[in-house]
N, C-alpha and C positions, 0 to 999 in steps of 0.2 A: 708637403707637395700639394699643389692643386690641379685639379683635373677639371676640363672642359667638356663640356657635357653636349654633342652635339643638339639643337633648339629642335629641330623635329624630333629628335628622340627624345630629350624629355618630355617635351607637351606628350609623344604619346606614352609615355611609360608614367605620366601622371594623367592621365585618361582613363589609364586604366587599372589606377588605384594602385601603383608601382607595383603588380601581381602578375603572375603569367595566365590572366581571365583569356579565356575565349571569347567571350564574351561583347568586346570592344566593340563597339559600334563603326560602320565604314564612315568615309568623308558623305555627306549628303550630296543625291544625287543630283544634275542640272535639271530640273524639269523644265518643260520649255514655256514661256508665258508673253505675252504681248508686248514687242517692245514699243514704250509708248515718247521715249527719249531717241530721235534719229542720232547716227556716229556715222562720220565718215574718219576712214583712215588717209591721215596726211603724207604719213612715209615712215620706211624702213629702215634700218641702217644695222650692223653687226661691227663691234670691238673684238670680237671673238673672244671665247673660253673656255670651253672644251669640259671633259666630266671631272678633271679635276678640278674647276672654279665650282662648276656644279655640286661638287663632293664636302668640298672647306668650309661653307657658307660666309664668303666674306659678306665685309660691309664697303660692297660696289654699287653703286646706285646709280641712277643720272641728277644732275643739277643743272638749273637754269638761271641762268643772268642775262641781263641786257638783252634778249632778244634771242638768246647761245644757248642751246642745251650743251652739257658737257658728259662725256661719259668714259670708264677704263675699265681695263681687262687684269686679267693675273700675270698675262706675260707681258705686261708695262705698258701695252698700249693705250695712250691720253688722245680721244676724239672730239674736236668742237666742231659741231653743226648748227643752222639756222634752224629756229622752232617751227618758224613757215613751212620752211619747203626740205627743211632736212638736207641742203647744199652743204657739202664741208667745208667747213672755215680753214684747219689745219689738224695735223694729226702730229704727235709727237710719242715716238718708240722711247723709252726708256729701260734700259736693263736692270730690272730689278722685278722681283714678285710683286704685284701693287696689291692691296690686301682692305686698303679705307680711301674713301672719297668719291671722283671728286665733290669738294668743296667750291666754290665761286662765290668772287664777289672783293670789291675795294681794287680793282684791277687785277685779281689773282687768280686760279683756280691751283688748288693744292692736293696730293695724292699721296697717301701713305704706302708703308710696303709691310712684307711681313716680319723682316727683319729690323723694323722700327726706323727705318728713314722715310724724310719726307722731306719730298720737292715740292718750292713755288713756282711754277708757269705764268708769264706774262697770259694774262686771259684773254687777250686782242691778238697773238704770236705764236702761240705756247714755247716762247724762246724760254730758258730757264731764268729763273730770276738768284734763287738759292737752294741751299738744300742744308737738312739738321737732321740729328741721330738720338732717336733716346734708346732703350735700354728695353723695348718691350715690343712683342706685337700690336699691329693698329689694327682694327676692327671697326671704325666709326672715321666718316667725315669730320672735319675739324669744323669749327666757328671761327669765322673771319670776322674783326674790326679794322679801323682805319692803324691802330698801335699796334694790338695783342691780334694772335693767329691761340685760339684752346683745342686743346686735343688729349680725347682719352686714349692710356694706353691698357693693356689687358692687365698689366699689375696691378692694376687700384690706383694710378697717378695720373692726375688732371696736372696739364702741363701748360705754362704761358708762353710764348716764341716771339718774339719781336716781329713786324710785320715786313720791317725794313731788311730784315738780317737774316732770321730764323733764328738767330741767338737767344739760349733760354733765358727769360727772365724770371720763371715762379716755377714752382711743383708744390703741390700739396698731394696727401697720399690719404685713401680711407681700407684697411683692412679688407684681406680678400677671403672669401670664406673657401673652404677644401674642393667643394664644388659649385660649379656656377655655370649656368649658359653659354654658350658658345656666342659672345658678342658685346659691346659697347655702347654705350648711352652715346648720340652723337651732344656734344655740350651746346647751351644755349646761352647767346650773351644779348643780355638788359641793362639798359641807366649804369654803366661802369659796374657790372657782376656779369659772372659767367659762373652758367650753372649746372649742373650736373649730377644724374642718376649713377650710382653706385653699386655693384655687388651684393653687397651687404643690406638693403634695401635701404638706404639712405641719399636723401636728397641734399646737396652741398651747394652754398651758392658762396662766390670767391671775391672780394677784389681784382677787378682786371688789373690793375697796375703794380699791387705787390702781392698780388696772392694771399692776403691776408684771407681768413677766415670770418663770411660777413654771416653768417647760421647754418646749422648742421641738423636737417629733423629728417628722426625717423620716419619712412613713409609704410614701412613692414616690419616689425619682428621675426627673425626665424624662432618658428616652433615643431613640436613632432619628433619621432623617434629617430627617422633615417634623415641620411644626407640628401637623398630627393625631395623629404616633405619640407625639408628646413630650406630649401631654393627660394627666395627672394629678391633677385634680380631685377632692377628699375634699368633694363638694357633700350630705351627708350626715350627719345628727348622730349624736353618738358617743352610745354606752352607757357606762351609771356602773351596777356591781355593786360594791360593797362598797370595796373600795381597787382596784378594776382600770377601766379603760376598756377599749372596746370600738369599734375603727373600721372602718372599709373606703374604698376609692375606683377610681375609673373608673382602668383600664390599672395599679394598683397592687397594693394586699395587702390584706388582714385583717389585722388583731393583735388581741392582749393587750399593754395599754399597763399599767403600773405610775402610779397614779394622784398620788402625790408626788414621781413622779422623771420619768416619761413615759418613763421603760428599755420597751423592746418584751420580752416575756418568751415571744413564742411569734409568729409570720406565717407564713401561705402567700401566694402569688403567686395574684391574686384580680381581679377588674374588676367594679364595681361603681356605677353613678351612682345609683342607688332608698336603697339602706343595709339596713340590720338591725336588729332587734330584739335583745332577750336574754329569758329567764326565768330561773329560780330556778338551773339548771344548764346548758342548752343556748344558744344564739343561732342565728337562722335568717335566713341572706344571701340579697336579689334577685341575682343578679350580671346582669352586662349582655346576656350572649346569654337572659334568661329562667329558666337553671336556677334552683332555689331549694334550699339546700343548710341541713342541720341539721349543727352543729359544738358537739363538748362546750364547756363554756367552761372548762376546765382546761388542757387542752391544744391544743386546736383540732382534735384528732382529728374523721374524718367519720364522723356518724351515718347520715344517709342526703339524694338526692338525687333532684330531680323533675325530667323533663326534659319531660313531657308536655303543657308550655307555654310552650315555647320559641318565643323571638322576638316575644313579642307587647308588647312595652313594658310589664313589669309593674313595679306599684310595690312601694314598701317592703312587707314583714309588718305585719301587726296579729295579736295573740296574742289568744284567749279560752282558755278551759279545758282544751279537748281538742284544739285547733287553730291552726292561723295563716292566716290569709286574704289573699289579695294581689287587686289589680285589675287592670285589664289596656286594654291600649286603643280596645277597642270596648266600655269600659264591663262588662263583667263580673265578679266577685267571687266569686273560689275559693277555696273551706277545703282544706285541706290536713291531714290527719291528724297530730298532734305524732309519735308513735311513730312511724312508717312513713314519711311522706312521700307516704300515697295519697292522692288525691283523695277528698275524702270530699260536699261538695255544690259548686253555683253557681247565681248567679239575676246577672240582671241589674238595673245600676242603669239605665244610659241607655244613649245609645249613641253617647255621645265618651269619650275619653280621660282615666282616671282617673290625673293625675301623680302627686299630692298624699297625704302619707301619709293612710289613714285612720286613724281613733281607736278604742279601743273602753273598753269597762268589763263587766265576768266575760264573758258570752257574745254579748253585743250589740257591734255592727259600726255603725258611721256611717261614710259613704262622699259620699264629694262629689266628680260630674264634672267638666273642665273648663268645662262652661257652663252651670253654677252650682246644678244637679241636685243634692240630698240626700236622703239615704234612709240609715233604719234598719233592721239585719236583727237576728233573734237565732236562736241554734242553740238548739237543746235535746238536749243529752248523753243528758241520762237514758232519751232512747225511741231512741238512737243503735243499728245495728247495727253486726257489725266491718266494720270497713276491708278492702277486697279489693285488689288488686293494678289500676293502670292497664292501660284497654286499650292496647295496641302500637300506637304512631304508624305509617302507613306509612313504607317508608325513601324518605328525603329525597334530590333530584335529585343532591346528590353520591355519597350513597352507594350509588346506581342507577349512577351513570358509574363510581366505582370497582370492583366488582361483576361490572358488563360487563366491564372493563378486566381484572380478575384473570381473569375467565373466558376471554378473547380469550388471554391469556398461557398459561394452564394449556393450552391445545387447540394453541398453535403450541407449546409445550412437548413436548406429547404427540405431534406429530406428525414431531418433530425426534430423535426419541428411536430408537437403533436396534430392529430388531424383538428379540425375546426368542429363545433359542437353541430349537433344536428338542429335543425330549423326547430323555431316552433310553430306549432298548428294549433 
């Protein structure tokens, strides 16, 4: 049998050294610092979800096409609004749990459920286009092509769907270990492959057309005594820059994956359940204690590191022009300076937990709570001042006990010590 492990509790019951420590450190606090990045908020909007979307942790998100944000709730409701001004285009009720998406794009926007159906909606109408059944919970947005529709299901099955039909055309399947995170790699499709983070901590990339099997590399081993320290979950979608991939996952690595051979060409030892972005030369990792780390994409060298919101369940990055934005789990949404790594503004969307990536497009931010809250924000560079340096978190109860502890030694040290010789005259 396999058990799903809700993602805030294990990040925190691997916090805390899977032990019943006192000890735990809180989420670090907001301190407040100069914003030097202006936001104005464009608009609001609610899909609704109430505490039981709140509770599940699906994979609801918002997506953007053409100009569309798209967004759904648990009780079926599919919403497309304009990015500008947040005008509804159409809304479409569907009876059924919705549990992954939506996805957009090739004219479609598509929505999973929990019971493993999933609808195409014309993405210009959301009149239906079709609908398919696999055999599994969905937790992850699909990847849309112009042929193939890929989509993970919670069994360990990357699935092909005809784009015209929804009729399946491939499954391939990778081993699902006893326990694992509560959630899905969304897949990623490149040059005829479609790719995808596994369970198991393996990175698989497929033939779009027969599902053949084009490499299979490890990106973690489970190792450790218990079934929490052996969690290696790549619940997280990979980057595609040019011929390289880009992944991460929970108690595993980073890399630079070689995108026709899946050869690792560069890893650090990394823990990551949110994932990463890339730009033109950098990528910027959540990793799971909160830090958010900039890494060349050559080499994987570090550029720089945040640590001044830590613990707070942040999500993946969103890139705009001068920044990357993450949210957090009382609903907040931090820009982060590209260069530096300072904080640069934060506003608030709600005040539940933002899992779910946000999207964005040049300097505007769409962000979607757990209970079904959407908002748009946008930065504006141009009246930007510099980035300063974060104020200094206070030190954290461990490093107060260590602290004492060195001090307590340095003073029995010193007083263990013989006295000093007397002068000479």
């Amino acid at each position: 049998m396999r058990f799903l492990l809700p993602l805030g509790l294990a990040a925190l019951l691997i916090a805390a050294g899977c032990s019943k420590d006192k000890d735990v450190e809180p989420p670090a606090a907001l301190l407040k610092f100069p914003n030097s990045l202006p936001i104005k908020k464009l608009w609001g909007d609610n899909v609704g979800g109430g505490k039981k979307q709140v509770k599940l942790r699906l994979g609801l998100g918002p997506a953007l096409d053409n100009g569309v944000v798209f967004a759904a709730s648990h009780k079926g409701e599919v919403l497309a609004v304009t990015l500008e001004t947040g005008k509804e285009v159409w809304v479409k009720k569907l009876k059924m749990p919705l549990s992954a998406g939506p996805a957009a794009g090739f004219g479609m926007t598509i929505v999973g459920s929990s019971k493993g159906v999933i609808v195409a909606l014309d993405e210009a109408t959301g009149k239906e286009k079709w609908r398919s059944q696999v055999n599994s919970e969905l937790l992850s947005a699909p990847a849309i092509s112009e042929k193939v529709v890929v989509l993970r299901s919670v069994d360990g099955r990357l699935h092909g769907l005809s784009a015209d039909t929804g009729k399946e055309l491939w499954q391939v399947e990778q081993q699902v270990p006893r326990l694992s995170l509560r959630g899905t790699a969304t897949p990623t499709i490149a040059k005829e492959v479609a790719i995808s983070g596994f369970d198991n901590g393996k990175v698989m990339a497929v033939s779009l057309n027969t599902g053949d099997t084009v490499w299979d590399t490890a990106l973690a081993s489970p190792h450790g005594r218990t079934e929490l320290d052996r969690l290696v979950d790549v619940d997280s979608a990979v980057r595609v820059v040019g011929d390289n991939v880009f992944a991460t996952g929970f108690q595993g690595r980073t890399a630079m994956l070689a995108l026709d051979s899946g050869q690792i060409w560069w890893a650090h030892d990394m823990s990551s359940y949110a994932g990463l972005i890339v730009d033109d030369e950098n990528l910027f990792v959540t990793q799971a204690d909160g830090t958010v780390l900039a890494l060349r994409q050559r080499d994987g060298s570090e550029i720089w590191r945040n640590e001044s919101i830590k613990r707070r369940g942040l999500s993946v990055p969103v890139e705009t022009t001068t920044a990357v934005a993450v949210a957090d789990y009382k609903g907040y949404l931090h820009w982060l300076d590209k260069k530096t790594g300072y904080l640069v503004a934060r506003e608030r969307v709600a005040k539940f937990r933002v899992t779910n990536e946000p999207v964005s497009s040049g300097d505007t931010v769409v962000v979607m709570d757990d209970d079904g809250k959407l908002a748009a924000f946008r930065a504006d560079p141009a009246h930007a001042s510099p980035a300063v340096p974060d104020p200094p978190q206070p030190p954290t109860k461990a490093e107060r006990k260590a602290a004492k502890a060195a001090a307590k030694a340095a003073a029995k040290k010193a007083a263990a010590a013989p006295p000093p010789p007397p002068p000479n005259h």
